[in-house]
N, C-alpha and C positions, 0 to 999 in steps of 0.2 A: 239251461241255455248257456254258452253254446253247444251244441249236438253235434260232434263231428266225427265225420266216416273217413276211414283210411282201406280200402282196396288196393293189392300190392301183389304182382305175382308170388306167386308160393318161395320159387327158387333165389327170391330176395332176401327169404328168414335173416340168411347169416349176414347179411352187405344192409341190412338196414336197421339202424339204430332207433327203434322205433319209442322207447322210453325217452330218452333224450331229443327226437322231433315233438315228439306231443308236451314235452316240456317248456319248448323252446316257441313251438305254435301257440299254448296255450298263453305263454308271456307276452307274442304280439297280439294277439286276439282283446287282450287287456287292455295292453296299450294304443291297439289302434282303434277298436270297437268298442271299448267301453267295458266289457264283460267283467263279471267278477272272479277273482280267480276260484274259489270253491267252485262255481258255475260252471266253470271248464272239462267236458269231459269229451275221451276220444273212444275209439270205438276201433281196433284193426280187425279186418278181414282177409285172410291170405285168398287170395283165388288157384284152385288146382293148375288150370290151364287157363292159358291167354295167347289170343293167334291177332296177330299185329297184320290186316292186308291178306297176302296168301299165304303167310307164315306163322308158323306153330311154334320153331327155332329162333334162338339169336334176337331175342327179344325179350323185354320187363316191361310192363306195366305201372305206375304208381297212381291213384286220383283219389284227392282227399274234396271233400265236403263239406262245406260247414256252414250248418244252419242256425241262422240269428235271428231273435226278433229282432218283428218289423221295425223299420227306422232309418235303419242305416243308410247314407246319401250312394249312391253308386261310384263316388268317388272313396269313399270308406271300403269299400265291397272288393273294388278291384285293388286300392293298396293291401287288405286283407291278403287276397288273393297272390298278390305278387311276394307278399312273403312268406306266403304259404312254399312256392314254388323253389323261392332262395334255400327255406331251410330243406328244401325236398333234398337240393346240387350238396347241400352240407352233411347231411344224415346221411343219405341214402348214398352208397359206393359199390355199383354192380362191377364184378368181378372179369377177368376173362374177354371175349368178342362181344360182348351183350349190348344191344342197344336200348339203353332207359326212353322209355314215353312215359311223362311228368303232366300230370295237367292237375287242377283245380278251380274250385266251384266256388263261391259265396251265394248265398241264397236265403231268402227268407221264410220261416217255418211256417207252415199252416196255420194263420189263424185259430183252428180246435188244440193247437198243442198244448200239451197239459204235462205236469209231471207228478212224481213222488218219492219219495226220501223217505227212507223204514232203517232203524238199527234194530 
Protein backbone atom coordinates (compact mmCIF):
# COMPACT_ATOMS: atom_id res chain seq x y z
CA UNK A 1 0.00 0.00 0.00
CA UNK A 2 -0.18 2.42 -1.70
CA UNK A 3 -0.95 0.61 -5.06
CA UNK A 4 -0.81 3.01 -7.86
CA UNK A 5 -1.75 2.74 -11.58
CA UNK A 6 -0.35 5.12 -14.16
CA UNK A 7 -2.32 4.76 -17.88
CA UNK A 8 -0.72 7.10 -20.32
CA UNK A 9 -1.06 7.13 -24.10
CA UNK A 10 1.75 5.13 -25.79
CA UNK A 11 2.97 8.21 -27.99
CA UNK A 12 3.80 9.98 -24.37
CA UNK A 13 6.90 7.27 -23.77
CA UNK A 14 9.44 10.01 -24.73
CA UNK A 15 7.48 13.49 -23.16
CA UNK A 16 7.06 11.77 -19.83
CA UNK A 17 9.28 11.52 -17.16
CA UNK A 18 7.84 8.67 -15.67
CA UNK A 19 10.71 7.67 -12.92
CA UNK A 20 10.86 11.10 -11.64
CA UNK A 21 6.70 11.55 -11.29
CA UNK A 22 6.49 8.17 -9.39
CA UNK A 23 9.41 9.68 -7.35
CA UNK A 24 7.96 12.70 -6.69
CA UNK A 25 4.20 11.16 -6.28
CA UNK A 26 5.49 8.69 -4.14
CA UNK A 27 7.04 11.62 -1.72
CA UNK A 28 3.52 13.38 -1.53
CA UNK A 29 1.70 10.24 -0.78
CA UNK A 30 4.02 10.28 2.38
CA UNK A 31 3.67 13.25 3.23
CA UNK A 32 0.13 13.91 2.61
CA UNK A 33 -1.35 10.26 3.28
CA UNK A 34 0.75 8.96 5.79
CA UNK A 35 2.28 5.99 3.64
CA UNK A 36 5.59 4.54 4.12
CA UNK A 37 8.01 5.13 1.66
CA UNK A 38 9.07 1.35 1.07
CA UNK A 39 5.11 0.87 0.76
CA UNK A 40 5.10 3.15 -2.33
CA UNK A 41 4.84 1.47 -5.42
CA UNK A 42 3.73 2.57 -9.07
CA UNK A 43 2.70 0.53 -11.79
CA UNK A 44 2.83 2.34 -15.59
CA UNK A 45 0.79 1.07 -18.27
CA UNK A 46 1.26 2.65 -21.98
CA UNK A 47 -2.26 2.19 -23.77
CA UNK A 48 -1.77 1.58 -27.70
CA UNK A 49 -4.56 3.83 -28.73
CA UNK A 50 -6.59 6.38 -27.06
CA UNK A 51 -9.76 8.32 -28.97
CA UNK A 52 -10.61 11.50 -26.91
CA UNK A 53 -14.68 12.21 -28.05
CA UNK A 54 -14.63 11.42 -31.85
CA UNK A 55 -11.02 11.66 -32.18
CA UNK A 56 -8.23 9.18 -32.42
CA UNK A 57 -5.58 12.25 -33.42
CA UNK A 58 -4.26 15.24 -31.40
CA UNK A 59 -4.88 13.89 -28.28
CA UNK A 60 -2.86 12.01 -24.83
CA UNK A 61 -4.26 10.61 -22.19
CA UNK A 62 -2.70 10.54 -18.64
CA UNK A 63 -4.93 8.88 -15.32
CA UNK A 64 -3.07 7.69 -12.47
CA UNK A 65 -4.80 5.89 -9.42
CA UNK A 66 -4.09 5.39 -6.22
CA UNK A 67 -5.23 2.92 -3.94
CA UNK A 68 -5.06 3.38 -0.05
CA UNK A 69 -6.16 2.02 2.85
CA UNK A 70 -9.06 2.72 4.33
CA UNK A 71 -9.10 5.85 6.41
CA UNK A 72 -8.27 8.45 4.67
CA UNK A 73 -10.71 11.75 5.36
CA UNK A 74 -11.81 12.78 1.74
CA UNK A 75 -10.20 15.91 2.38
CA UNK A 76 -6.76 13.97 2.46
CA UNK A 77 -8.00 12.10 -0.86
CA UNK A 78 -8.61 15.05 -2.81
CA UNK A 79 -5.29 16.96 -1.72
CA UNK A 80 -3.57 13.57 -2.69
CA UNK A 81 -5.35 13.86 -5.73
CA UNK A 82 -4.47 17.50 -6.55
CA UNK A 83 -0.91 16.76 -6.42
CA UNK A 84 -1.08 14.04 -8.16
CA UNK A 85 -2.32 16.20 -11.06
CA UNK A 86 0.53 19.29 -10.41
CA UNK A 87 3.18 16.82 -10.69
CA UNK A 88 1.32 15.18 -13.90
CA UNK A 89 1.75 19.61 -15.65
CA UNK A 90 5.55 19.00 -14.23
CA UNK A 91 6.68 15.42 -15.51
CA UNK A 92 4.66 15.05 -18.33
CA UNK A 93 5.46 17.59 -21.56
CA UNK A 94 3.62 16.44 -24.71
CA UNK A 95 5.24 17.60 -27.66
CA UNK A 96 3.91 19.26 -30.97
CA UNK A 97 -0.31 20.11 -31.45
CA UNK A 98 -1.27 17.40 -28.80
CA UNK A 99 -3.81 17.99 -26.23
CA UNK A 100 -2.90 16.26 -22.69
CA UNK A 101 -6.23 14.86 -20.70
CA UNK A 102 -4.84 14.70 -17.00
CA UNK A 103 -7.11 13.27 -14.61
CA UNK A 104 -6.70 11.32 -11.12
CA UNK A 105 -8.31 9.09 -8.68
CA UNK A 106 -7.71 8.51 -4.75
CA UNK A 107 -9.59 5.55 -3.79
CA UNK A 108 -9.83 3.02 -1.23
CA UNK A 109 -8.56 -0.61 -1.63
CA UNK A 110 -10.86 -3.40 -1.13
CA UNK A 111 -11.15 -4.61 2.04
CA UNK A 112 -9.79 -8.47 0.90
CA UNK A 113 -6.47 -6.63 -0.37
CA UNK A 114 -3.70 -8.61 0.69
CA UNK A 115 -0.15 -8.66 -0.38
CA UNK A 116 3.47 -10.34 -0.48
CA UNK A 117 7.09 -9.53 -0.65
CA UNK A 118 9.46 -12.72 -1.70
CA UNK A 119 13.40 -12.16 -2.49
Amino acid sequence: MPQITVDYSAELADAFDRPGFARALHEATVEIAGARPPACKTLFRPAGQTVVGPDSDGHAVVHVRIGLLAGRTPETKAELTEAALELLRRYVKPGGEAMLHASAEVSDLDPSYRKFERE
